[in-house]
MMTF fields as JSON, N, C-alpha, C and O atoms, coordinates in Angstrom:
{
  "mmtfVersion": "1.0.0",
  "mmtfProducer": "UNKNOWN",
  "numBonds": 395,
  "numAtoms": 396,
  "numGroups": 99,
  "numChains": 1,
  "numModels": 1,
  "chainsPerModel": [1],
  "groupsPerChain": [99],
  "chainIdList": ["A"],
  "bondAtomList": [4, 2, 8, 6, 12, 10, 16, 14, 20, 18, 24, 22, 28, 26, 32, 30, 36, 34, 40, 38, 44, 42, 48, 46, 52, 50, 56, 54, 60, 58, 64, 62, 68, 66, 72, 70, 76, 74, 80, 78, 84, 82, 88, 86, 92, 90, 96, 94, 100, 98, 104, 102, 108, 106, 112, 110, 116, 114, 120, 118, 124, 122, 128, 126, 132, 130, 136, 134, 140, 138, 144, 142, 148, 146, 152, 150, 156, 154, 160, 158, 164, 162, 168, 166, 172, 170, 176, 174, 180, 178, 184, 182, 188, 186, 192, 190, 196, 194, 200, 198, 204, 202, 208, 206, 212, 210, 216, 214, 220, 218, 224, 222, 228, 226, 232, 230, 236, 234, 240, 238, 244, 242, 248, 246, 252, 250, 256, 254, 260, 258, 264, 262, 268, 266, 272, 270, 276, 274, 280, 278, 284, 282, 288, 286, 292, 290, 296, 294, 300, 298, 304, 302, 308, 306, 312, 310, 316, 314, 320, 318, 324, 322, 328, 326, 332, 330, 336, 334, 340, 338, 344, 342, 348, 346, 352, 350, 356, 354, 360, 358, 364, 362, 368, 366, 372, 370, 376, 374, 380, 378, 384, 382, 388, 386, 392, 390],
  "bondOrderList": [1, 1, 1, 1, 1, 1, 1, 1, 1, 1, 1, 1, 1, 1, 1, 1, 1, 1, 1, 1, 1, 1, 1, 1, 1, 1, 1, 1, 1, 1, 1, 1, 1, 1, 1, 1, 1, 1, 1, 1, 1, 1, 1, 1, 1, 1, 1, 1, 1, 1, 1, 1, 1, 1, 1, 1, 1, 1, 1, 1, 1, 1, 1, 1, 1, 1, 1, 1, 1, 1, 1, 1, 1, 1, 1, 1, 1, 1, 1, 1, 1, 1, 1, 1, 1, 1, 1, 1, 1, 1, 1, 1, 1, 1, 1, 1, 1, 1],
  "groupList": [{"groupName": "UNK", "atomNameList": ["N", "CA", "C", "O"], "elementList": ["N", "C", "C", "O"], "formalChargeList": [0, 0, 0, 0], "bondAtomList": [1, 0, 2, 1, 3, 2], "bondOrderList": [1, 1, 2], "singleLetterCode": "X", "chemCompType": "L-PEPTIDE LINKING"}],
  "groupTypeList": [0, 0, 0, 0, 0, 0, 0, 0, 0, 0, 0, 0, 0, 0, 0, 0, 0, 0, 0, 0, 0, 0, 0, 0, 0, 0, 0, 0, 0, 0, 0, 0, 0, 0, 0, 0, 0, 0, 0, 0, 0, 0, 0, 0, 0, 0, 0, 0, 0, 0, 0, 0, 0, 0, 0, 0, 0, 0, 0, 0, 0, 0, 0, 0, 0, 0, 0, 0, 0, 0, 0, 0, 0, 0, 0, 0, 0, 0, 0, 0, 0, 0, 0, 0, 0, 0, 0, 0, 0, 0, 0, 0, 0, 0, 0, 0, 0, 0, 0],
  "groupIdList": [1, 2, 3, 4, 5, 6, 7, 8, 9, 10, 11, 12, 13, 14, 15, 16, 17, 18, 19, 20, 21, 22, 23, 24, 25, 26, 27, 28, 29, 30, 31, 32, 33, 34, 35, 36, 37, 38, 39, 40, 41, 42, 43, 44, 45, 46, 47, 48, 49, 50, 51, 52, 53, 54, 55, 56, 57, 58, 59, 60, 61, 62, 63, 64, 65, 66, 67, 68, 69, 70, 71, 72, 73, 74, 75, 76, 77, 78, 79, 80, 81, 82, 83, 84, 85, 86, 87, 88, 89, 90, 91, 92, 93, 94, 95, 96, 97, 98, 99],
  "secStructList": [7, 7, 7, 1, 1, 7, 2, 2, 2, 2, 2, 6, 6, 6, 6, 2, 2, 2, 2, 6, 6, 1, 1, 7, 4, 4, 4, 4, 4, 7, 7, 7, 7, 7, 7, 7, 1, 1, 1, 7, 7, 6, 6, 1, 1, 6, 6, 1, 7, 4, 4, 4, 7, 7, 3, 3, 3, 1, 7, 4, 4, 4, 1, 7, 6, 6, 7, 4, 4, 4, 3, 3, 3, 7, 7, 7, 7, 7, 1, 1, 7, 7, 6, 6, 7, 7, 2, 2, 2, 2, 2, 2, 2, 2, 2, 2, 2, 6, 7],
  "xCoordList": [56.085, 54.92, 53.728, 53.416, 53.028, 51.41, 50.602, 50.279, 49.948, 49.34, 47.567, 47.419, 46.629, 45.375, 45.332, 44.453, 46.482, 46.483, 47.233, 48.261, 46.62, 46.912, 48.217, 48.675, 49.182, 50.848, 50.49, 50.878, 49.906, 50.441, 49.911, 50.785, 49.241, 48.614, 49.72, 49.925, 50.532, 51.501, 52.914, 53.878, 52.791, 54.561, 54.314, 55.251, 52.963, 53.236, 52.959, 53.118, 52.429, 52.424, 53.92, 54.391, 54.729, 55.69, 56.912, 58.03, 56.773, 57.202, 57.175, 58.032, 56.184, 55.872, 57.09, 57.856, 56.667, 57.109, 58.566, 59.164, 59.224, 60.85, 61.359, 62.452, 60.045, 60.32, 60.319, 61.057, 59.347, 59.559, 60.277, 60.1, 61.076, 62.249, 61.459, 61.957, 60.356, 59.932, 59.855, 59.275, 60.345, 60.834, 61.979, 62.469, 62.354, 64.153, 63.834, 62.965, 64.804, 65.097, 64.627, 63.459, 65.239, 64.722, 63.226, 62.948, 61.902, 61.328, 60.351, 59.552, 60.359, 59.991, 60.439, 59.924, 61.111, 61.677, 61.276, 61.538, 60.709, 60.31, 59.672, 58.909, 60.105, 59.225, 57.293, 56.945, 56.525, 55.079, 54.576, 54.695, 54.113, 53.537, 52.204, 51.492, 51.909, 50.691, 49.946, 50.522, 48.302, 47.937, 46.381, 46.067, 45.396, 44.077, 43.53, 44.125, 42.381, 41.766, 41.242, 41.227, 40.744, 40.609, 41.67, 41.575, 42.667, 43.479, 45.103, 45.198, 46.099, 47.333, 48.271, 49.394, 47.884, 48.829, 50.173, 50.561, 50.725, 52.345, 53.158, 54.373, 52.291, 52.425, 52.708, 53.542, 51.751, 52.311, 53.713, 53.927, 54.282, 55.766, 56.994, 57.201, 57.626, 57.928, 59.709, 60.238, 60.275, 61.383, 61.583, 62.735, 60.424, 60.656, 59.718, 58.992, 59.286, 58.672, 57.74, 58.296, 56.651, 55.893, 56.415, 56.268, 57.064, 57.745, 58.87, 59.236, 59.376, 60.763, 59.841, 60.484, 59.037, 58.116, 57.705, 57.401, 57.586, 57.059, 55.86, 56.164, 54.733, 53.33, 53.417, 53.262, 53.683, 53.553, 51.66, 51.329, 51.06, 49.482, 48.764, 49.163, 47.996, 47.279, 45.526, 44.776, 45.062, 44.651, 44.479, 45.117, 43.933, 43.732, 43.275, 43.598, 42.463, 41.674, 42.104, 41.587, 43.425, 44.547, 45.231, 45.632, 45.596, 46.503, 45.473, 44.441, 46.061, 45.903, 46.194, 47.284, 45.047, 44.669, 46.047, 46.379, 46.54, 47.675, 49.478, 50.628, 48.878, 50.128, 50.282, 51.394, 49.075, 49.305, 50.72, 51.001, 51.199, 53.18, 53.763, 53.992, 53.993, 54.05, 53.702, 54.359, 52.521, 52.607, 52.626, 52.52, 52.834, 53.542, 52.595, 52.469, 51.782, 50.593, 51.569, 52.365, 50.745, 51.433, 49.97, 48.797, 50.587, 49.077, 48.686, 49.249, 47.256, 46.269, 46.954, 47.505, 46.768, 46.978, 45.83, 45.027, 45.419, 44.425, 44.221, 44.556, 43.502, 43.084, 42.201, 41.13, 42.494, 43.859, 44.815, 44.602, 46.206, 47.331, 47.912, 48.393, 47.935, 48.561, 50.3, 50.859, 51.103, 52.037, 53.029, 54.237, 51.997, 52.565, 52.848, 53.586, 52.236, 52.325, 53.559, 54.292, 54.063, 55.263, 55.217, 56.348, 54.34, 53.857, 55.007, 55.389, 55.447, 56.18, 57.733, 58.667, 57.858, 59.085, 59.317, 60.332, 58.208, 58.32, 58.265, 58.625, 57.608, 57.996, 59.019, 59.328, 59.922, 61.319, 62.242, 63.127, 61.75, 62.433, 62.486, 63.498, 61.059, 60.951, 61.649, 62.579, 61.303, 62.457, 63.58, 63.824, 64.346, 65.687, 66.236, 67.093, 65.215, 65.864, 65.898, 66.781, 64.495, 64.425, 65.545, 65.693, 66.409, 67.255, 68.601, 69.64],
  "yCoordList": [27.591, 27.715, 27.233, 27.842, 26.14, 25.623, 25.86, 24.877, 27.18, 27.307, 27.873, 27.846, 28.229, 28.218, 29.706, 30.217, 30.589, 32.22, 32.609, 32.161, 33.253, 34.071, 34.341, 34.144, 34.762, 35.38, 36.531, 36.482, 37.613, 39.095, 38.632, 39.107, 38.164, 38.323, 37.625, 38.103, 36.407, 35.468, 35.94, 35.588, 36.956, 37.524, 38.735, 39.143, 39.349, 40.62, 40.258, 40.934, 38.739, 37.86, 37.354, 37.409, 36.806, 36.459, 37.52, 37.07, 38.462, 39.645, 40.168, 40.888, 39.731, 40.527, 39.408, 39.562, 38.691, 37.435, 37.434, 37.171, 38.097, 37.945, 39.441, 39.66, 40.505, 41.714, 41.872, 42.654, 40.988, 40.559, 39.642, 39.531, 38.942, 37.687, 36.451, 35.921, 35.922, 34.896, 34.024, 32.939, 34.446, 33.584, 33.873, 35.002, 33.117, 32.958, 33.686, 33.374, 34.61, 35.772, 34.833, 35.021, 34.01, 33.264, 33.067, 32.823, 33.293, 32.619, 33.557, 33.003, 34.873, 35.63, 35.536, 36.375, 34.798, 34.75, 33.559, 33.433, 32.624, 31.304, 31.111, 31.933, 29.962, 29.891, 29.684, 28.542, 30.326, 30.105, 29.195, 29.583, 28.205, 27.371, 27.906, 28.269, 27.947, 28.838, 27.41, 26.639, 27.138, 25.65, 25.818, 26.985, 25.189, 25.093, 24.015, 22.993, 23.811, 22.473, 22.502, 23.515, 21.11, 20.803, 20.159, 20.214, 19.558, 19.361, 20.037, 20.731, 19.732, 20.243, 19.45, 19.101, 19.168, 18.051, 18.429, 19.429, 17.498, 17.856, 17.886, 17.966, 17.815, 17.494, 19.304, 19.714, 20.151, 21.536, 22.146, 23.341, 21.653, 22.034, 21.831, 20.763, 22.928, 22.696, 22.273, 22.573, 21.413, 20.889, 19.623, 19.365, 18.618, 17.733, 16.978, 17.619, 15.733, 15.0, 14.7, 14.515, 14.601, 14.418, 13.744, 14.3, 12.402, 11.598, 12.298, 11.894, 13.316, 14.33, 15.179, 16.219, 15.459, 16.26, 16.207, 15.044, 17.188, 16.444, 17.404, 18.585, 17.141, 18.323, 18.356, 17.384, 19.667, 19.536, 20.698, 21.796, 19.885, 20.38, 20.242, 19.431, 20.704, 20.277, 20.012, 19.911, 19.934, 19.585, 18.023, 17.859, 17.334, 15.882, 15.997, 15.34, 16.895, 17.302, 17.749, 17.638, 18.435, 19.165, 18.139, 18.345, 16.42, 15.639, 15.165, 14.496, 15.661, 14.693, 13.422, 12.907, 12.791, 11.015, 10.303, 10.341, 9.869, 8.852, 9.577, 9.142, 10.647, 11.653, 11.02, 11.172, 10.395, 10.566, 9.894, 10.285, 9.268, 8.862, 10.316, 10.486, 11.53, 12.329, 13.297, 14.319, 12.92, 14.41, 13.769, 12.556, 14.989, 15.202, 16.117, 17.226, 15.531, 16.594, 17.213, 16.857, 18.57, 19.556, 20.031, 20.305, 19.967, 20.842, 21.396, 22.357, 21.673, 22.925, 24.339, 24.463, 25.231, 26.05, 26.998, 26.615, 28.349, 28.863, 30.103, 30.049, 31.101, 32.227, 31.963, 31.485, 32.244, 33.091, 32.217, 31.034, 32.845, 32.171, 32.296, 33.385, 31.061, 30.985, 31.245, 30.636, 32.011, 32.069, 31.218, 31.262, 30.416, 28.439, 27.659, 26.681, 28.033, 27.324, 26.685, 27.245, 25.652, 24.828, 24.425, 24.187, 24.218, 23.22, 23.191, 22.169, 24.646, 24.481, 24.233, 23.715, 24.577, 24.175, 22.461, 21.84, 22.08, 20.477, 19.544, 18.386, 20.687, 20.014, 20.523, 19.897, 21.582, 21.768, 20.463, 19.85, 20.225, 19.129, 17.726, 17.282, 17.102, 16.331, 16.548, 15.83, 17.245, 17.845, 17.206, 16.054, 17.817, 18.18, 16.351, 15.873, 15.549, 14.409, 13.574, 12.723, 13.808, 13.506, 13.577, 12.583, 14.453, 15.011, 13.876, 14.026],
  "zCoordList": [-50.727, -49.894, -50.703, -51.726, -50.285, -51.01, -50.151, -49.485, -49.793, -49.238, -49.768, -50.99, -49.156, -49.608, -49.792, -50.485, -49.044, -48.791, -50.317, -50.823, -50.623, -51.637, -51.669, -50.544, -52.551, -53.031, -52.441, -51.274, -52.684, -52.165, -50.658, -49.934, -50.052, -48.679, -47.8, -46.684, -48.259, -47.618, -47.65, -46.97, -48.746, -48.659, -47.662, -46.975, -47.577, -46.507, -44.806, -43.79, -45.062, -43.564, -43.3, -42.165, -44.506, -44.151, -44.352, -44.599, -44.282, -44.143, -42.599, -42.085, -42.067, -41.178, -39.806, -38.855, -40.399, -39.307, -38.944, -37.901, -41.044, -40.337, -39.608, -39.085, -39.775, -39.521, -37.986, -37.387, -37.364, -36.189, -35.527, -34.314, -36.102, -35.958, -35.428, -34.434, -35.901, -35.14, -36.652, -36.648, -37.684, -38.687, -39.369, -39.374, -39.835, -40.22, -41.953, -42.767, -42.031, -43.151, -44.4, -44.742, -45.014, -45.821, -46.394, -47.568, -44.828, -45.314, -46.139, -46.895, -46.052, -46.756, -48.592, -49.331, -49.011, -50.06, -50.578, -51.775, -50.045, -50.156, -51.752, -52.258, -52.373, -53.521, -53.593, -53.292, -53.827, -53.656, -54.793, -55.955, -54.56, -55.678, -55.877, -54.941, -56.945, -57.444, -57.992, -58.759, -57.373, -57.525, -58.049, -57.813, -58.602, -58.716, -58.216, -58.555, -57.36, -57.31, -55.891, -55.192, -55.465, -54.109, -53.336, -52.11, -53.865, -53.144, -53.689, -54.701, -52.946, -52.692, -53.873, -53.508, -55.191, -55.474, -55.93, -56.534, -55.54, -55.318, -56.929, -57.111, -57.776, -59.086, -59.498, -60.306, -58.681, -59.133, -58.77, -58.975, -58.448, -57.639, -58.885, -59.46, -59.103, -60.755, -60.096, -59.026, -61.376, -61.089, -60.339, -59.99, -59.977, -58.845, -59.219, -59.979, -59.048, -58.691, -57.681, -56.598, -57.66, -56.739, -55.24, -54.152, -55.467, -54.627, -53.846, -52.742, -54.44, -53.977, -53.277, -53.42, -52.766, -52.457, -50.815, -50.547, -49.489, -48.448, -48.319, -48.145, -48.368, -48.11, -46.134, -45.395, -45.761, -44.41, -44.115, -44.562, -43.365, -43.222, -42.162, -41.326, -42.005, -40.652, -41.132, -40.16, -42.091, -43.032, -43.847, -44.888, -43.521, -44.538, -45.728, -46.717, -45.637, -46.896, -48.081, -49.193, -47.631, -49.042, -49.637, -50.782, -48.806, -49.313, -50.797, -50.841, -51.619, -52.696, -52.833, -52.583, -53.309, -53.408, -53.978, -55.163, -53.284, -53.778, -53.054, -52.994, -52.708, -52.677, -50.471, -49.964, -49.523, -48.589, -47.718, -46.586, -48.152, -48.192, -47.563, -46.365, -48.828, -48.81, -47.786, -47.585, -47.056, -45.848, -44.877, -44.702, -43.887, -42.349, -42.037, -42.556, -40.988, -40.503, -39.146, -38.277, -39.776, -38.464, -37.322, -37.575, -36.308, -35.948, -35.949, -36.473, -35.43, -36.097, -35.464, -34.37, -36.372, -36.79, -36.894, -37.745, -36.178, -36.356, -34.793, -33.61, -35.66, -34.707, -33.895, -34.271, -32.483, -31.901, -31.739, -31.472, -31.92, -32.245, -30.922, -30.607, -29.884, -28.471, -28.526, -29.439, -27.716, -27.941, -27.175, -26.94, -26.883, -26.311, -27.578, -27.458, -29.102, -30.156, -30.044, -29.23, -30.612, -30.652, -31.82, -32.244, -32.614, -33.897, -35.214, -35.786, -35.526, -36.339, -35.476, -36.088, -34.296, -34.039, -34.226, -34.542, -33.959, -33.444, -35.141, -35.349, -36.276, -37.544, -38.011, -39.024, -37.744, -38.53, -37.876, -38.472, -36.433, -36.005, -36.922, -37.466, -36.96, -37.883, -39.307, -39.675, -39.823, -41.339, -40.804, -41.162, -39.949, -39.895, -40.026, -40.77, -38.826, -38.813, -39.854, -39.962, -41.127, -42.131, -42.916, -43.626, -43.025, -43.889, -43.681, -44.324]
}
């Protein structure tokens, strides 16, 4: 997870999510990349290469300069959360075909 939310605040969100089943058991366990800066660079992600790397965001602003190859904008994302959202269904899709 590279996200802008803090480690204790994102494991008790993603806690909550598989406690309610609207996320898959796993994702509470997820590795958290712990990052500094203005952007997202994929350079903090330990074991991998930047290039091995996919930044998924809804966000332009997080892609780090040279890294934009690398992301897959998702859509926005933000309170209040419609329970029409589709966004992450429609990027695990993308993943999946990636793979």
């Amino acid at each position: 997870m590279f996200t802008t939310v803090k480690e204790e605040r994102f494991r008790k969100i993603a806690r909550l999510l598989v406690d309610e089943q609207v996320a898959p058991a796993w994702f509470a366990d997820m590795e958290y990349i712990t990052w500094h800066g203005e952007t997202k660079d994929l350079q903090f992600v330990p074991g991998v290469h930047a290039h091995q790397v996919l930044l998924v965001d809804d966000f332009e602003k997080y892609v780090h300069p040279g890294q934009e190859a690398q992301w897959l904008q998702i859509e926005y994302f933000d309170y209040p959360y419609g329970s029409t959202d589709t966004g992450l269904a429609k990027m695990l899709q993308i993943l999946a075909a990636r793979i």
